[in-house]
C-alpha positions in Angstrom: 206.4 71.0 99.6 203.0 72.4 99.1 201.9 73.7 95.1 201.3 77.4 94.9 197.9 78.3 94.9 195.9 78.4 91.7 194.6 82.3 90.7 190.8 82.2 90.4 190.6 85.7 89.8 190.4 87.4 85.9 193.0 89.9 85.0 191.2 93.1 84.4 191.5 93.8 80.0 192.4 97.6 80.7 195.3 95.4 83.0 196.4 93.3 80.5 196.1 96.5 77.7 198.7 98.3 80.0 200.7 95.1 80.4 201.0 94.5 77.1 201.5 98.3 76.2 204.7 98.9 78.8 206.3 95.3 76.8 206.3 97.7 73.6 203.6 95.5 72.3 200.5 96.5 70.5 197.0 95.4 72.4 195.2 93.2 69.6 192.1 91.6 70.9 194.1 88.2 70.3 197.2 88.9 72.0 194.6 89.9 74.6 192.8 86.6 75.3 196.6 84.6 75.0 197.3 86.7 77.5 194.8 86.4 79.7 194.5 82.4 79.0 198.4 82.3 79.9 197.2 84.4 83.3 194.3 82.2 83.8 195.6 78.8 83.5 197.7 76.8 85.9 201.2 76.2 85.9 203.2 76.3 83.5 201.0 75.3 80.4 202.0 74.8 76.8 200.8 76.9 73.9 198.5 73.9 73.2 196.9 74.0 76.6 196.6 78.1 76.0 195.3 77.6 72.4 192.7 75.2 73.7 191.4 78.3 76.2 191.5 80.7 74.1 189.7 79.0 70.8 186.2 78.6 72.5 185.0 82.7 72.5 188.1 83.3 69.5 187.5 80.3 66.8 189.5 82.2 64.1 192.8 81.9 66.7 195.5 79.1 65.4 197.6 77.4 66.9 200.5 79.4 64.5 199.1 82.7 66.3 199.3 81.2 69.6 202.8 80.8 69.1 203.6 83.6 67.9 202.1 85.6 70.1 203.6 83.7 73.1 207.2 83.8 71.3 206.7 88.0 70.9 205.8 87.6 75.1 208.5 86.2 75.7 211.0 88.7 73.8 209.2 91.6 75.3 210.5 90.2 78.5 206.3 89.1 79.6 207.2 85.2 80.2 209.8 82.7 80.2 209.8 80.0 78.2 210.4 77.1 80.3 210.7 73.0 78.9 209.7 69.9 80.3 211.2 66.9 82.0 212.7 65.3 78.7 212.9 68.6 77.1 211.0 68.5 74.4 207.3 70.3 74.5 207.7 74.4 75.6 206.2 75.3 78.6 205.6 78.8 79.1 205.8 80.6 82.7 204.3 84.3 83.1 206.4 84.6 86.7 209.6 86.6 85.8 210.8 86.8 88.8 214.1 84.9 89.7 213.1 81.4 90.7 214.2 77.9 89.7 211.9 75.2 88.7 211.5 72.0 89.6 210.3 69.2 87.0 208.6 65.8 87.9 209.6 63.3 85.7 206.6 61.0 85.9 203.7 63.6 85.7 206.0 66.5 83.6 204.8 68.7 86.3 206.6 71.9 86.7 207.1 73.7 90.2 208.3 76.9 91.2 210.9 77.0 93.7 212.4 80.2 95.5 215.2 79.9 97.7 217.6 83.0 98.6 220.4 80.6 100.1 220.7 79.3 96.9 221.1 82.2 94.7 223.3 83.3 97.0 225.2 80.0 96.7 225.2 80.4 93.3 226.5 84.1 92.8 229.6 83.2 95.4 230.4 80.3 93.4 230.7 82.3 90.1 232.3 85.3 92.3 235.0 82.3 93.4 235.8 81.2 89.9 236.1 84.5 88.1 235.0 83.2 84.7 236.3 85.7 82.3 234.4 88.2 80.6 230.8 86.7 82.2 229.0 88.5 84.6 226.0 86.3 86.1 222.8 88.7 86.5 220.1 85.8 87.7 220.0 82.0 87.9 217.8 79.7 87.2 218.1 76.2 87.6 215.7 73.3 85.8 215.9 70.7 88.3 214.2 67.3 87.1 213.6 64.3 89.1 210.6 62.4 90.8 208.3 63.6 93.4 208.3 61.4 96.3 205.0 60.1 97.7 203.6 61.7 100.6 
Protein backbone atom coordinates (compact mmCIF):
# COMPACT_ATOMS: atom_id res chain seq x y z
CA UNK A 1 0.00 0.00 0.00
CA UNK A 2 1.46 3.25 -1.19
CA UNK A 3 1.19 6.71 1.44
CA UNK A 4 -1.06 9.41 0.01
CA UNK A 5 0.76 12.09 -1.46
CA UNK A 6 1.99 15.01 0.64
CA UNK A 7 0.16 18.61 -0.43
CA UNK A 8 2.90 21.05 -1.31
CA UNK A 9 0.59 23.61 -2.16
CA UNK A 10 -0.64 26.66 0.48
CA UNK A 11 -4.30 26.99 1.06
CA UNK A 12 -5.24 30.38 -0.21
CA UNK A 13 -6.16 32.79 3.41
CA UNK A 14 -9.44 34.20 1.67
CA UNK A 15 -9.86 29.91 1.47
CA UNK A 16 -9.34 29.27 4.74
CA UNK A 17 -11.46 32.75 5.86
CA UNK A 18 -14.47 31.08 3.99
CA UNK A 19 -13.65 27.68 5.53
CA UNK A 20 -13.58 28.78 8.68
CA UNK A 21 -16.62 31.21 8.11
CA UNK A 22 -19.18 28.31 6.71
CA UNK A 23 -18.01 26.16 10.30
CA UNK A 24 -19.82 29.19 12.14
CA UNK A 25 -16.39 30.21 13.28
CA UNK A 26 -14.98 33.54 13.46
CA UNK A 27 -11.60 34.15 11.16
CA UNK A 28 -8.89 35.38 13.82
CA UNK A 29 -5.52 35.67 12.33
CA UNK A 30 -4.59 32.66 14.79
CA UNK A 31 -7.25 30.36 14.01
CA UNK A 32 -5.96 31.24 10.58
CA UNK A 33 -2.36 30.05 10.72
CA UNK A 34 -3.70 26.61 12.88
CA UNK A 35 -5.52 26.21 10.17
CA UNK A 36 -3.38 26.45 7.60
CA UNK A 37 -0.43 24.57 9.69
CA UNK A 38 -3.12 21.64 10.16
CA UNK A 39 -3.49 21.94 5.99
CA UNK A 40 0.04 22.18 5.49
CA UNK A 41 1.49 19.53 7.54
CA UNK A 42 1.57 15.78 6.86
CA UNK A 43 -0.56 13.23 8.21
CA UNK A 44 -2.22 13.26 10.91
CA UNK A 45 -0.06 15.56 13.25
CA UNK A 46 -0.59 16.45 16.94
CA UNK A 47 -1.34 19.87 18.23
CA UNK A 48 2.32 19.84 19.20
CA UNK A 49 3.53 19.24 15.77
CA UNK A 50 0.96 22.21 14.60
CA UNK A 51 2.05 24.52 17.50
CA UNK A 52 5.59 24.00 16.45
CA UNK A 53 4.45 25.44 12.70
CA UNK A 54 2.65 27.88 13.65
CA UNK A 55 4.99 29.62 16.50
CA UNK A 56 7.79 30.71 14.15
CA UNK A 57 5.80 33.94 12.17
CA UNK A 58 3.09 33.85 15.45
CA UNK A 59 5.38 33.76 18.81
CA UNK A 60 2.56 35.04 21.07
CA UNK A 61 0.47 31.50 19.99
CA UNK A 62 0.49 28.77 23.03
CA UNK A 63 0.23 25.60 23.05
CA UNK A 64 -3.40 26.25 25.23
CA UNK A 65 -4.53 28.24 22.00
CA UNK A 66 -3.50 25.56 19.75
CA UNK A 67 -5.77 23.40 21.49
CA UNK A 68 -8.35 25.24 21.67
CA UNK A 69 -8.61 26.20 18.49
CA UNK A 70 -8.13 22.64 17.11
CA UNK A 71 -10.85 21.37 19.81
CA UNK A 72 -13.45 24.44 18.34
CA UNK A 73 -12.32 22.64 14.61
CA UNK A 74 -13.24 19.76 15.49
CA UNK A 75 -16.84 20.70 16.97
CA UNK A 76 -17.49 22.85 13.96
CA UNK A 77 -17.33 19.61 12.09
CA UNK A 78 -13.49 20.96 10.27
CA UNK A 79 -11.37 17.76 11.53
CA UNK A 80 -11.56 14.67 13.38
CA UNK A 81 -9.75 14.01 16.17
CA UNK A 82 -8.04 10.88 15.67
CA UNK A 83 -5.51 8.90 18.56
CA UNK A 84 -2.53 6.89 18.21
CA UNK A 85 -1.44 3.28 18.37
CA UNK A 86 -1.51 3.08 22.34
CA UNK A 87 -4.06 5.77 22.53
CA UNK A 88 -2.75 8.24 24.31
CA UNK A 89 -1.42 11.53 22.30
CA UNK A 90 -4.48 13.27 19.87
CA UNK A 91 -3.84 13.25 16.48
CA UNK A 92 -5.88 15.49 14.45
CA UNK A 93 -7.06 14.67 10.72
CA UNK A 94 -8.61 17.59 8.51
CA UNK A 95 -10.14 14.66 5.93
CA UNK A 96 -13.78 14.35 6.97
CA UNK A 97 -14.69 12.21 4.63
CA UNK A 98 -15.67 8.59 5.60
CA UNK A 99 -12.49 6.59 5.85
CA UNK A 100 -10.87 4.29 8.41
CA UNK A 101 -7.37 4.61 9.54
CA UNK A 102 -4.83 2.48 9.87
CA UNK A 103 -2.17 2.80 12.88
CA UNK A 104 1.54 1.36 12.90
CA UNK A 105 2.38 0.35 16.07
CA UNK A 106 6.15 0.69 15.79
CA UNK A 107 6.37 4.18 14.09
CA UNK A 108 2.66 5.53 15.46
CA UNK A 109 2.13 6.29 11.90
CA UNK A 110 -1.35 6.87 10.87
CA UNK A 111 -2.83 5.92 7.35
CA UNK A 112 -5.82 6.61 5.64
CA UNK A 113 -7.68 3.82 4.24
CA UNK A 114 -10.93 3.90 1.95
CA UNK A 115 -12.57 0.91 1.02
CA UNK A 116 -16.37 0.76 -0.22
CA UNK A 117 -16.65 -3.13 0.32
CA UNK A 118 -16.08 -2.53 3.69
CA UNK A 119 -18.57 0.07 4.54
CA UNK A 120 -20.71 -1.75 2.89
CA UNK A 121 -19.82 -4.81 5.00
CA UNK A 122 -20.31 -2.87 7.81
CA UNK A 123 -23.81 -1.20 7.22
CA UNK A 124 -25.28 -4.89 6.29
CA UNK A 125 -23.97 -6.19 9.45
CA UNK A 126 -25.76 -3.53 11.60
CA UNK A 127 -28.87 -3.84 9.07
CA UNK A 128 -28.59 -7.86 10.13
CA UNK A 129 -28.61 -7.29 13.80
CA UNK A 130 -31.19 -4.61 14.19
CA UNK A 131 -29.67 -2.96 17.27
CA UNK A 132 -32.48 -1.10 18.76
CA UNK A 133 -32.93 2.43 18.73
CA UNK A 134 -29.24 2.99 16.73
CA UNK A 135 -29.07 3.97 13.38
CA UNK A 136 -25.34 3.83 11.95
CA UNK A 137 -24.65 7.02 9.68
CA UNK A 138 -20.69 6.34 8.97
CA UNK A 139 -18.02 4.03 10.22
CA UNK A 140 -14.87 4.40 11.03
CA UNK A 141 -12.58 1.86 12.08
CA UNK A 142 -8.93 2.49 14.09
CA UNK A 143 -7.12 -0.47 12.98
CA UNK A 144 -3.58 -0.83 14.75
CA UNK A 145 -0.92 -3.28 13.97
CA UNK A 146 2.61 -3.39 12.36
CA UNK A 147 3.49 -2.51 8.86
CA UNK A 148 5.20 -5.32 7.17
CA UNK A 149 8.54 -4.72 5.43
CA UNK A 150 8.60 -4.32 1.88
Amino acid sequence: MSLPAVSTSLPEPEQLRERLAAAGLRATQQRLAILEALLTLPGHPTAEQVFRQVRPAHPTVSLGTVYKALDSFVAAGLLRRVADADGTRRRYDPDCSNHHHLVCQDTQEIIDYCDPQLDRLLQEFFAARGFENFQPRSFSLHITGVRAES
